[in-house]
N, C-alpha and C positions, 0 to 999 in steps of 0.2 A: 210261685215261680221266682227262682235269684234276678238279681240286679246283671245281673253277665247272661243270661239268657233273655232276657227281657230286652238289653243292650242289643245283641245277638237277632233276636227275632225283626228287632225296629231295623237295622243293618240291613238285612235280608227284603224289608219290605220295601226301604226305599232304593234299592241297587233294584230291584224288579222294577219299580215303576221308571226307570234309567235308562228300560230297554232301548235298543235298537230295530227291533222287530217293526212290522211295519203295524202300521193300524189299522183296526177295520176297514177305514175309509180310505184305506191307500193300495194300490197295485201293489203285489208281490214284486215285483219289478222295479218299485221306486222306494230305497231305504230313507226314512227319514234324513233331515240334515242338522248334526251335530255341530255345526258353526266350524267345523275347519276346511279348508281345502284342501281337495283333492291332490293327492302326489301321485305323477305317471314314472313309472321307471325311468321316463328320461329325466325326469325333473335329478337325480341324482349326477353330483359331479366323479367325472374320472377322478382315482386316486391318483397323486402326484408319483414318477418315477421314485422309486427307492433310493435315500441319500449315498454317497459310497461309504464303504465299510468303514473308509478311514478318513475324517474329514479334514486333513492337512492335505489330501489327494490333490487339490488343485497347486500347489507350488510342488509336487515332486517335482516337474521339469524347467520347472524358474531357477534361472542363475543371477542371485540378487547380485548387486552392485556397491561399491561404498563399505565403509566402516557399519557397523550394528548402530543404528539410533541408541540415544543409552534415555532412558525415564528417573526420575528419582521420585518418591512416592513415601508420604510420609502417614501417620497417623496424627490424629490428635483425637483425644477423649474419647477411642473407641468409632473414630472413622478416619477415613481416608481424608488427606487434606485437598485431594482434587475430587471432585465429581466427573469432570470430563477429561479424559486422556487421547492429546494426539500427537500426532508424530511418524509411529512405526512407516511403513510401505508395503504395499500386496509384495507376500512371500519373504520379506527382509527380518531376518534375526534380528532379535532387539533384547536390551538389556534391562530389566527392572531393577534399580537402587531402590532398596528396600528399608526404611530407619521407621523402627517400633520404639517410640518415644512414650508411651502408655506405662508408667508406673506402676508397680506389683504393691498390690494393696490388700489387707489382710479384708477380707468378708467383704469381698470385692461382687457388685452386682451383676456383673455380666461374668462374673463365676474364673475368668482370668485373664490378664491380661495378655498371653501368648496371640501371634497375629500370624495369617500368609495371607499369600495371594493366588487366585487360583480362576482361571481363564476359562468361559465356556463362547464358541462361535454364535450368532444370532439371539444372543439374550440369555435367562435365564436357564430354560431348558432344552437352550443347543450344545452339542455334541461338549464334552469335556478335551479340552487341547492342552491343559499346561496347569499345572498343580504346583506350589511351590510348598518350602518346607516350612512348617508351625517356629514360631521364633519369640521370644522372653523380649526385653528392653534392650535390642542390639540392632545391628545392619546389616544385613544381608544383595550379593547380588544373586539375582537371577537370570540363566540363559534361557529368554523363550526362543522355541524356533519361529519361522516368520511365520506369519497368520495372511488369510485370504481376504483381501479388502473385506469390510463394511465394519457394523456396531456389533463389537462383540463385549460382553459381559464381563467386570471382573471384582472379586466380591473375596472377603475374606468367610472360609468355612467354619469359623468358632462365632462371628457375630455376624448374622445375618442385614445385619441394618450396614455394616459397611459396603458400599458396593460402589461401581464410578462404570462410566461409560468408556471403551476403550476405541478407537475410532481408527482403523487401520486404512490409509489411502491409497487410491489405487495407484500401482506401481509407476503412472507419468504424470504423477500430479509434483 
């Protein structure tokens, strides 16, 4: 007999003795207990309403106020020089000043040093709202449109490790 049928056959013998079947000495009626608890269909939560299609949806009807808040936002060695960004206001345009101060360097580890910036709502894997464009060793501004209060994510897409919290207040703060 091979070493993969023998493998095989010992597989087979102990998934059998695994059973759930009841045992001699047990009612058809009472299956063994496998150490989990029991889940009743209600034990299951409702799934949450469906996000809308567009998630700037909540400021379509906001008439912000005021000049755009303006941000200036810099790198250094491949990050952002804030971790926490605030400012903005629920639904208020705002402006990112953008300065890529990361030197172009031949056999460069993080492969190059082009930079953006690029906004998702509620973290990392909320909805995409504002994408800016890839940039060398210059300045750049950016019009975001306004964002709907809370922590929204904002991270450049060439290095993952840049990233900063962006903190949008609600409109009567």
């Amino acid at each position: 007999m091979s070493v993969s049928t023998c493998l095989l056959l010992a597989s087979l013998i102990v998934l059998s003795s695994c059973s759930t079947a009841p045992q001699a000495n047990q009612p058809a009626s009472q299956a063994p207990s496998i150490g989990l608890a029991s889940i009743e269909p209600t034990d299951f939560v409702e799934p949450s309403p469906s996000a809308p299609s567009d998630p700037l949806a909540a400021c379509e009807d906001v008439q912000p106020t005021g000049d755009p808040f303006e941000i200036s936002l810099g790198t250094v060695t491949y990050a952002f020089d804030a971790g926490r960004i605030e400012g903005p206001r629920h639904c208020q345009p705002f402006v990112i000043v953008f300065t890529n101060s990361d030197p172009t360097v031949a056999n460069n580890l993080y492969g190059t040093n082009e930079h953006d910036v690029t906004i998702r709502l509620d973290g990392l894997l909320g909805p995409l709202v504002f994408e800016g464009e890839r940039i060398g060793q210059s300045t750049v501004r950016y019009e975001v449109p306004g964002l709907p209060e809370g922590e929204h994510y904002l991270y450049c897409t060439l290095h993952s490790v840049m990233s900063a919290e962006l903190i949008v207040a609600s409109a009567g703060s």
